[in-house]
N, C-alpha and C positions, 0 to 999 in steps of 0.2 A: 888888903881889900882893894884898893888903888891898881897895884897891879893887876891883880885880877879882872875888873872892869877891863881894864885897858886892852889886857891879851884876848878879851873877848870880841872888844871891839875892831880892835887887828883882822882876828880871823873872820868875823862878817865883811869888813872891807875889801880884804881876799878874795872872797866868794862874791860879792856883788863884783867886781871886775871881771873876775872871769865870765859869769855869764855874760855882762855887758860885752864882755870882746869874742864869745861865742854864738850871740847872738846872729849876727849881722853871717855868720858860714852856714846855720842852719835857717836861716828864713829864706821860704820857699818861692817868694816872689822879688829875689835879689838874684839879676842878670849877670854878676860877676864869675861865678861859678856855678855852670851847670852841672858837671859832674860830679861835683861832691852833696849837687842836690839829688842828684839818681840814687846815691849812695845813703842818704840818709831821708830815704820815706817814710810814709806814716805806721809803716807796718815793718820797717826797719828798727825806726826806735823802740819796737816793742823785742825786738832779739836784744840789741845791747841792751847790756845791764852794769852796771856798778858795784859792787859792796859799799850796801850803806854805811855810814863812817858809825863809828862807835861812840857813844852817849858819852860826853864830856862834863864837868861841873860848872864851866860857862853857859854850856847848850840850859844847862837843869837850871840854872840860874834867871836867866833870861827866858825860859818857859816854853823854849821850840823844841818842838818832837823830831827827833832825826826821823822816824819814820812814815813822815808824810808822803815821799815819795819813794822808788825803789832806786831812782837813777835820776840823772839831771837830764837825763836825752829825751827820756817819756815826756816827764815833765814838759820839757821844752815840746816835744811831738804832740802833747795833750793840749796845751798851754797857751802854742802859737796864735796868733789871730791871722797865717795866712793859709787856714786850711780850706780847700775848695769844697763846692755840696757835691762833688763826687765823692771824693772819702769819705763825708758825712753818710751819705747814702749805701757804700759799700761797708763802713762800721756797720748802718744800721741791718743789711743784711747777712751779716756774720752774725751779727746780734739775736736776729730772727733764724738762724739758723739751729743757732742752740751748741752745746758743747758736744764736739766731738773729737774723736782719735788722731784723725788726721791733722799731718802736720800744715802750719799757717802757711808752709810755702806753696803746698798743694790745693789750697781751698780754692784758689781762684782757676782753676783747673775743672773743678768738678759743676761749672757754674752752668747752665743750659743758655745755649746761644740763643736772642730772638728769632721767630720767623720772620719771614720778609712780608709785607702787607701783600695781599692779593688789589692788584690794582683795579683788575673789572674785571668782579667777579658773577656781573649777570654774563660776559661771554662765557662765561665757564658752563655756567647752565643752559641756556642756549645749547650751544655745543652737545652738551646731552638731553637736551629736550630733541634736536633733531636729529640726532643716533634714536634714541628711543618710538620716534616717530616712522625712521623711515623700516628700525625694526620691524615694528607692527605692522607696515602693507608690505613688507617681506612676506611676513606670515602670514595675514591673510589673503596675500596671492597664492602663498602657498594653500589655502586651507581651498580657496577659488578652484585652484586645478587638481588639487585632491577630490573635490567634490564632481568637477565634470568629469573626471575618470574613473569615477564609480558610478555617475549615471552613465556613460558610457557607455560602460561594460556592464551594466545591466540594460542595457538598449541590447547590446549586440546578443546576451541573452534573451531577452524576449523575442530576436529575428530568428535567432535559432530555431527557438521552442516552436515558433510558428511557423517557420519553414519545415521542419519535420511535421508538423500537424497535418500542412498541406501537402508533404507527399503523399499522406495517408486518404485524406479527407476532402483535398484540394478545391475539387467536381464541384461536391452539392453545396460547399461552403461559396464559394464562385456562384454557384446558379441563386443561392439564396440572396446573397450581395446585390445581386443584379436585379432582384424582385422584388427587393428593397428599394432600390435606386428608380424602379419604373413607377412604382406604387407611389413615390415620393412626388415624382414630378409629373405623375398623371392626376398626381393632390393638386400641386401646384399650377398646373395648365384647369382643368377646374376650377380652381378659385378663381382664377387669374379671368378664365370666359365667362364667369358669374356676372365678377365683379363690371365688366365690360362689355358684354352681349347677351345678359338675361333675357329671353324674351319673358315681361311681366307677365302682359298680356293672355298670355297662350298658358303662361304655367298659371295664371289664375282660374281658364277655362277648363284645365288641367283638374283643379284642385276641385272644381264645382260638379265637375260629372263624374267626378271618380266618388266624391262625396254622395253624389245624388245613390248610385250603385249600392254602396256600403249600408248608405240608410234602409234603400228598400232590403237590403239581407238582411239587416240586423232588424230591421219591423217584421219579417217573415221567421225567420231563425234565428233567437237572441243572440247566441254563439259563434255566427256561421265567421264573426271577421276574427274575433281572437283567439278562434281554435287552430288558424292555416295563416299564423302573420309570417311564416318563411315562404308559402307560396305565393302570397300577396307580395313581399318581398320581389321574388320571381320574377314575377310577373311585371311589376316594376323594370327589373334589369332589361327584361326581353323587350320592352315596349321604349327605353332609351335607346337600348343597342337598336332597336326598327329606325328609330326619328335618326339615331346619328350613319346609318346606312353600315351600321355592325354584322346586322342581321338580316339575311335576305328575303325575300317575301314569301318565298314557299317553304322555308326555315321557320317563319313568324309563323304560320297558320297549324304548323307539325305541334311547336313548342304548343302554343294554345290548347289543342286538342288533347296532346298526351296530361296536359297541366290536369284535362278537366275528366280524364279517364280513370288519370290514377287518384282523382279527389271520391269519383263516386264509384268506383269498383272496387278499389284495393284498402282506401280510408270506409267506404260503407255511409259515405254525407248523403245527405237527400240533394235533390236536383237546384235548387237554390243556393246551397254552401256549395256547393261543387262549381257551379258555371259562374260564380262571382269573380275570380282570379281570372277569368280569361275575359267576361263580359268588361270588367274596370277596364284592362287595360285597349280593347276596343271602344270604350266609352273616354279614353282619355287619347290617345293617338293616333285613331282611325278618322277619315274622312269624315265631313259633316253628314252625309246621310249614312252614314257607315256606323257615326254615335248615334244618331237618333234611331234607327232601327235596331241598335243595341239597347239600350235605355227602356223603348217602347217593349222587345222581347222580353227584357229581363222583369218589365211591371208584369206584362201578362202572365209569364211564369210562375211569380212569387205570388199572386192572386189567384191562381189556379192551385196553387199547391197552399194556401193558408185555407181556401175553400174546402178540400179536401180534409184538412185536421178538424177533428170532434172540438166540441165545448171544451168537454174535460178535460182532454190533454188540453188544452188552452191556458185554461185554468190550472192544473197543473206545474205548467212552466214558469221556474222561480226567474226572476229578474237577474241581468249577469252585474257582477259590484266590479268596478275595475274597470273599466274599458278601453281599449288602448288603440290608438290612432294606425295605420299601417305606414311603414317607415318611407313609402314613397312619396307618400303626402307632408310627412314633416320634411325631409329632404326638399320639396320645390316651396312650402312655405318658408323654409332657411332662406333658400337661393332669393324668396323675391326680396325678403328683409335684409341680407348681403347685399343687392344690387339697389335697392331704394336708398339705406345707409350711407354707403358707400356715394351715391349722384348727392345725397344731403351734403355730405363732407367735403367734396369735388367744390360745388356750388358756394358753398359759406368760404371754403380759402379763396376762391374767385375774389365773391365780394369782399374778402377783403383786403384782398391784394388790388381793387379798382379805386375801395376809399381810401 
């Protein structure tokens, strides 16, 4: 029993020296041997291996399991206290990797390199913010000259079309143009001498005898002014074209007569509707005794010819609904209200361009 104890304790003391003198070649932060640290990594000890020794009756005795560890080199690889938290870290991602086929020499092969940090990555955007930008007025320059070379060329098509129109049609397209252009600015010289040399005056004496004329036809012949407002019209023209020296005087006296020819011969008026388009316009632009012994004819006439009418027909004659002005006379009551207007508006920006 003695000896036994004894030989048991032998071989423990065996084994703790040997580690103790193995010790000091596998610790990985002792400077004496670098090379034989290369050679014995952490992933080195796990190739060597030993044969575990075989279960003894000292070992069974004393109560130590030979198979606690596989080898003394793991041990020692597991065991160390100088392993770095890179190993730690590299265990733990073998760990997390899980079991596979390949061999442990290859594992650190298969590992993905980091990227490198993008250091400034707003230049990177930039950079294509202003690609992206100058793309776009690329394009819309492009879309810019697309567009004026389809107006264009729909311009140069419509000089076409209208250059052919005018070889055909050219003339009375020209003469119309032109009567257009006269009509325009024979508007605007009109306005223009309203506005600035109306005679009131004279277009109010205007309005009162041509008024006075119309009265006594339409007391004599309810109808005589809105049955002929184109000759009264007329008449009007021909009596501006006299005042503005359009019409020459033996011109003026033709137009009158045929006015008053074709009222009572061809229309079939009696004597009163017929000599009113020529008496107005004698009553408004002839000389003063020229109006007065027009005015005075035209009373005698129109008394002479309501004398002759019966009762009955008198009675008779329905009253006319509607009655409408002749357009010579709304034309110079325009004109006086354009040139009155007009001195009001002159006069108020005076005064107040003085206060």
């Amino acid at each position: 029993m003695a000896s036994t104890s004894l030989s048991t304790l032998n071989s423990l003391a065996m084994a703790t020296s040997l580690r103790l003198s193995t010790s000091p070649l596998l610790n990985p932060k002792s400077r004496s041997s670098p090379h034989l640290l290369r050679l014995f990594s952490s992933k080195a000890f796990d190739l060597v291996r030993f044969p575990p020794p075989k279960p003894s009756p000292s070992w069974i005795i004393l109560g130590v399991s030979p198979r606690r560890e596989p080898g003394f080199l793991s041990c020692v690889g597991k065991n160390g206290g100088g392993e770095s938290p890179e190993s730690d870290a590299v265990d733990e991602a073998d760990a997390a990797r899980g079991q596979s086929t390949m061999p442990e020499r290859f594992r650190p092969l298969t590992k993905e390199a980091p990227d490198r940090p993008v250091r400034w990555p707003w230049v990177v955007a930039l950079v294509f913010l202003v690609y992206a930008w100058r793309t776009v007025l690329w394009e819309l320059a492009n879309w810019k000259k697309s567009m004026l070379a389809v107006i264009g060329f729909f311009s140069y098509l419509f000089k076409l079309i209208l250059a052919f129109v005018f070889h055909f049609i050219g003339e009375p397209i020209t003469v119309l143009i032109r009567c257009m252009e006269f009509a325009l600015y024979s508007a605007r010289y009109i306005y223009s001498s309203i506005v600035a040399f109306a005679p009131v005056p004279e277009l109010t004496r205007i309005i009162l005898f041509t008024s006075t004329i119309v009265a006594i036809a339409e007391a004599t012949v309810p109808d005589s002014a809105n049955s002929q407002q184109h000759l009264l019209t007329l008449a009007g023209i021909i009596g501006f074209g006299a005042v503005n020296g359009f019409v020459p005087e033996l011109l003026f006296w033709l137009l009158l007569s045929g006015m008053f020819c074709y009222s009572h011969f061809i229309k079939k008026r009696d004597g009163v509707s017929a000599a009113l388009p020529s008496t107005a316009v004698l009553a408004a632009v002839g000389e003063p005794w020229v109006r007065g012994l027009a005015i005075a004819s035209y009373l005698a006439l129109a008394i002479v010819q309501y004398s002759k009418l019966s009762e009955e027909s008198a009675r008779t004659d329905a009253p006319v609904i509607g009655r409408r002005l002749p357009l010579p006379l709304l034309l110079a009551a325009l004109s006086i209200g354009i040139h009155l207007a007009a001195k009001w508006v002159r006069r108020r920006h005076l005064t107040w361009m003085i206060v």
